[in-house]
C-alpha atoms as one frame of an Amber mdcrd trajectory, in Angstrom:
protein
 -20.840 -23.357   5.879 -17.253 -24.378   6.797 -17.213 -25.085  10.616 -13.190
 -25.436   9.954 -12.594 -22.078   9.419 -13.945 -21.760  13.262 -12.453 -24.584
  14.584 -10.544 -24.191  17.951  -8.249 -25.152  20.521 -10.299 -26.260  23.705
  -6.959 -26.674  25.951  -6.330 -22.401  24.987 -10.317 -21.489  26.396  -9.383
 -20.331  29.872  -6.112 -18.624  28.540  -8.334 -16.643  25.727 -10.906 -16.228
  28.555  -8.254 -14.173  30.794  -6.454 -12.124  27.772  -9.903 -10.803  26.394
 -10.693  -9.901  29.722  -7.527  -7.801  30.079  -8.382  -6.342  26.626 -11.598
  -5.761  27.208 -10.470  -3.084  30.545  -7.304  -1.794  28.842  -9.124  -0.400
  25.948 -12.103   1.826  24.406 -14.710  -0.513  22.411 -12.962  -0.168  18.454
 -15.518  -0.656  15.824 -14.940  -2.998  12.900 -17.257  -3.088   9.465 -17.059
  -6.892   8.602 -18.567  -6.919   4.936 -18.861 -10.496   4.428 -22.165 -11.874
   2.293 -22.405 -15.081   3.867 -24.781 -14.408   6.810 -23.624 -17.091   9.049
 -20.099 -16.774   8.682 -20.765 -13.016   9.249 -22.298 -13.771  12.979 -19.596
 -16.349  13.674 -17.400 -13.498  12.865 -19.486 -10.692  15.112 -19.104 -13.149
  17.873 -15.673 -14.061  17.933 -14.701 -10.165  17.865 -17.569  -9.095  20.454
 -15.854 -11.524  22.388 -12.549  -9.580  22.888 -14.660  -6.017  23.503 -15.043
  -5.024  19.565 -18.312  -3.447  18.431 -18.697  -4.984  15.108 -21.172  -3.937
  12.472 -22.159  -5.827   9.181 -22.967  -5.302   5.811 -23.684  -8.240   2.777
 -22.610  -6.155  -0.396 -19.565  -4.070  -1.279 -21.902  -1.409  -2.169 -23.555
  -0.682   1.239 -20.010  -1.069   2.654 -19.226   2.137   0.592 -22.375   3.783
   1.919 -21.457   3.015   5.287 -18.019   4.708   5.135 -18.844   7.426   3.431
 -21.295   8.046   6.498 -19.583   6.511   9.468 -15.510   5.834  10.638 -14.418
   2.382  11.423 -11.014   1.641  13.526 -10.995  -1.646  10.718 -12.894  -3.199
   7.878 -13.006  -6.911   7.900 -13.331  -7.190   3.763 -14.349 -10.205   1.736
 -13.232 -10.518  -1.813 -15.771 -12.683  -3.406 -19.216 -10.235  -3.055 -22.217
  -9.798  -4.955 -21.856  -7.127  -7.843 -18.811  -4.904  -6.588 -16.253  -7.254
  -5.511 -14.182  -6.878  -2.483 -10.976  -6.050  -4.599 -13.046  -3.275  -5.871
 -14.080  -1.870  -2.425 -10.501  -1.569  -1.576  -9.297   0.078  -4.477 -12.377
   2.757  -3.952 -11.949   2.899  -0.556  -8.595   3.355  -0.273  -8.269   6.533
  -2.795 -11.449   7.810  -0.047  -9.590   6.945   2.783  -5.973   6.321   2.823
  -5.237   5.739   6.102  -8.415   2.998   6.695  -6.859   0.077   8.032  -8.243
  -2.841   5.619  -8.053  -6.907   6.072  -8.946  -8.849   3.277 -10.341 -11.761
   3.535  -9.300 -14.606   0.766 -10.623 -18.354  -0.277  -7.601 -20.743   0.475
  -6.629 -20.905  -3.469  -6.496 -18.042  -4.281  -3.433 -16.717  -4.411  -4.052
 -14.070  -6.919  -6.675 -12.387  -4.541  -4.336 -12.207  -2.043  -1.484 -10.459
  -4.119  -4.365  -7.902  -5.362  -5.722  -7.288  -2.892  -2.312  -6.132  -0.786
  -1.441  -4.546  -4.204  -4.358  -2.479  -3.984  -3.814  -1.094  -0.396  -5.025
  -3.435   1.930  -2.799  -4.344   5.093  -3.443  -7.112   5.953  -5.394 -10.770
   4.906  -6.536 -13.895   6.114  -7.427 -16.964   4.038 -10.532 -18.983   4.342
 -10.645 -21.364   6.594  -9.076 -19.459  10.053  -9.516 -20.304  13.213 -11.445
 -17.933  16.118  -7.717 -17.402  17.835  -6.050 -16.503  14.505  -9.206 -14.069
  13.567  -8.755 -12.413  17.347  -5.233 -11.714  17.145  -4.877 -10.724  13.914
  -7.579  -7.985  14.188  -5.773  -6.813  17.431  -2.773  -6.755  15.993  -3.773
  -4.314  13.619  -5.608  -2.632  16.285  -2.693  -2.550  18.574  -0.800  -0.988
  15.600  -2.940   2.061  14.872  -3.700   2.689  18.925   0.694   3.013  19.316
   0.514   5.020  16.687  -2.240   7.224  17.906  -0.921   7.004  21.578   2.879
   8.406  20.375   1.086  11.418  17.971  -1.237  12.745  21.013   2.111  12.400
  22.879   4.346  14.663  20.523   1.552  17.129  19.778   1.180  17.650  23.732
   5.163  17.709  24.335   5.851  19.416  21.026   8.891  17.061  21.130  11.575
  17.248  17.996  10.958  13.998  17.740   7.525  14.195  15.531   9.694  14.705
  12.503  12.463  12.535  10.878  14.699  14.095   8.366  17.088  11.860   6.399
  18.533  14.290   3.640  15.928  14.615   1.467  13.496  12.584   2.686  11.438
  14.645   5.689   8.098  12.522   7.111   6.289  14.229   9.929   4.569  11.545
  12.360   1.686  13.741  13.362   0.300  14.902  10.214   1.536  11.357   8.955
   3.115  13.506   5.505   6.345  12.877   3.977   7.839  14.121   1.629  10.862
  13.277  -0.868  13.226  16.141  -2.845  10.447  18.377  -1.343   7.465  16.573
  -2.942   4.741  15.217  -1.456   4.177  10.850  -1.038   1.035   9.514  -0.935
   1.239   6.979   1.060  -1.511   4.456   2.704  -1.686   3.977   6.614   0.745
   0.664   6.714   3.030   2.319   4.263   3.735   5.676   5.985   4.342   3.224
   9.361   6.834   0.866   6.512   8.800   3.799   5.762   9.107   5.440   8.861
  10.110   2.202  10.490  12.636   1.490   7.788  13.878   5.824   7.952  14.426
   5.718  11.965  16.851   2.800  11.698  18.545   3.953   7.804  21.004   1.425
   6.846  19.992  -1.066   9.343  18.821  -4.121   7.785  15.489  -5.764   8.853
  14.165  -9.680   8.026  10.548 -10.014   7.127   9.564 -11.625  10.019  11.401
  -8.411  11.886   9.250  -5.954  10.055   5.780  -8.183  10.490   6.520  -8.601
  14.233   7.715  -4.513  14.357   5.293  -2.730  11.857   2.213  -5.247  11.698
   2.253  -5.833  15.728   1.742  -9.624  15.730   4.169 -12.766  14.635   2.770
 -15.256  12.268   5.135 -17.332   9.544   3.286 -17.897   6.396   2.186 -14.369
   5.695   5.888 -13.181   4.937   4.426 -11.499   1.493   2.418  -9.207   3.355
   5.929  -7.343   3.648   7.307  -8.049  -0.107   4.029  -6.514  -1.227   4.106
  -3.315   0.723   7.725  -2.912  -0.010   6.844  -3.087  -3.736   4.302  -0.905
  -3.366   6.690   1.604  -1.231   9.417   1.359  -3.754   6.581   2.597  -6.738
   5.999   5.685  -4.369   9.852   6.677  -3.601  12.089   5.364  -5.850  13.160
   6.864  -9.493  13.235   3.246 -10.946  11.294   0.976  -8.798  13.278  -2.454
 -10.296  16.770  -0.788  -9.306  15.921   0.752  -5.831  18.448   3.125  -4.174
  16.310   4.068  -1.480  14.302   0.651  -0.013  16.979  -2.061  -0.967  17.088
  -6.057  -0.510  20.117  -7.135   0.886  19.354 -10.684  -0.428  18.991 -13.779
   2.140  18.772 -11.186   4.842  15.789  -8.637   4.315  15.289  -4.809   3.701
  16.881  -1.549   4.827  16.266   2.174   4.104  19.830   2.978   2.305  20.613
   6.810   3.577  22.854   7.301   0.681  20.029   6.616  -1.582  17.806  10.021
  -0.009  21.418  11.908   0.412  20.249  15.758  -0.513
């Protein structure tokens, strides 16, 4: 086992001590399905995420994962890609066509960049590469949390108000943040969880252009530099689902050196 990947900053303890406490009496105890068949790195994982108030449940094989789901909802599944039989790469591709909006981290070996790319190709949000430290593992798991509890938070809001603002129309693009639906020239997009929030981001502000560290900080919830293809994948992916030629978008466009912005000519009825 790789005590790196758990390796931590003693001169943080009493800081991480306080914030998990906060956590811990701000919010209701989110369960997470780590599927990880390493045993040990499995309860190092448990641990770390008990720690900030998560109830965390395990599995060793992609296959039981799938059984699990099918049975139970988790607020997050803490994926693996290298499993026995079904890989993780497979689990997300299944589980994603299941369960669109799951919220999915994969976790990846250091080298392997092609995992990585796959892996967000294939619908998950979010990954982490082998080794990472307790603190990085915390906040990137709350981040995501954080995400999908403002996003729960503002649709409980507009269903109980009834406020206008639950749906965005931008000529012929109409996405309804309740029902998380949208729709383009009066057809329906399938979209995953992190994709809907991507475009509805980009649609509130059209024209306005965003960096990638912008949309991480804005869309993902947390601020890390490195993971700046987390973003370039989801827009690729959000360009396959909107645009009428994906490699000349009129709808998601680059401005290059900058970032990305939702063009409002480009969904003009």
């Amino acid at each position: 086992m790789n005590l790196e990947m758990f390796r931590g900053d003693n001169c943080y303890f009493f800081v991480d001590v306080l914030i998990n406490k906060i956590i811990m009496t701000e919010q209701s105890m989110d369960t997470i399905l780590v599927v990880e068949d390493d045993q040990d790195i499995a309860d190092l994982v448990k641990l770390s995420l008990e720690e900030v108030g998560l109830s965390v449940e395990h599995c060793l094989s992609g296959e039981a994962a799938l059984d699990k789901l099918s049975n139970q909802s988790y607020d997050l599944v803490m994926l693996d890609v290298m499993l026995p039989g079904m890989s993780g790469l497979d689990v997300c591709r299944q589980l994603r066509e299941q369960k669109p909006e799951q919220v999915i981290l994969m976790v990846t070996s250091r080298n392997s960049e092609i995992d990585r790319v796959l892996g967000l190709e294939l619908g998950a949000d979010d990954y982490m590469t082998k080794p990472f430290s307790v603190r990085e593992l915390q906040a990137r798991v709350r981040g995501q949390l954080r995400r999908v509890h403002l996003l729960s938070r503002l649709s409980q809001q507009q269903l109980e108000k009834q406020l206008p603002e639950q749906y965005l129309t931008l000529g012929a693009l109409q996405i309804d943040n309740v029902s998380h639906r949208a729709t383009l020239n009066g057809k329906n997009v399938e979209l995953t969880s992190t994709e809907f929030d991507l475009l509805f981001y980009l649609a509130s502000h059209p024209d306005q252009v965003f960096s990638r560290e912008q949309l991480l900080s804005s869309v993902w919830g947390y601020h890390h530099s490195g993971y700046e293809h987390t973003v370039n994948s989801h827009i690729n992916r959000l360009r396959n689902k909107v645009e009428r030629n994906a490699t000349k978008p009129e709808i998601v466009q680059t401005v290059w050196g900058v970032g990305y912005k939702l063009c409002r000519h480009g969904v003009a009825a």
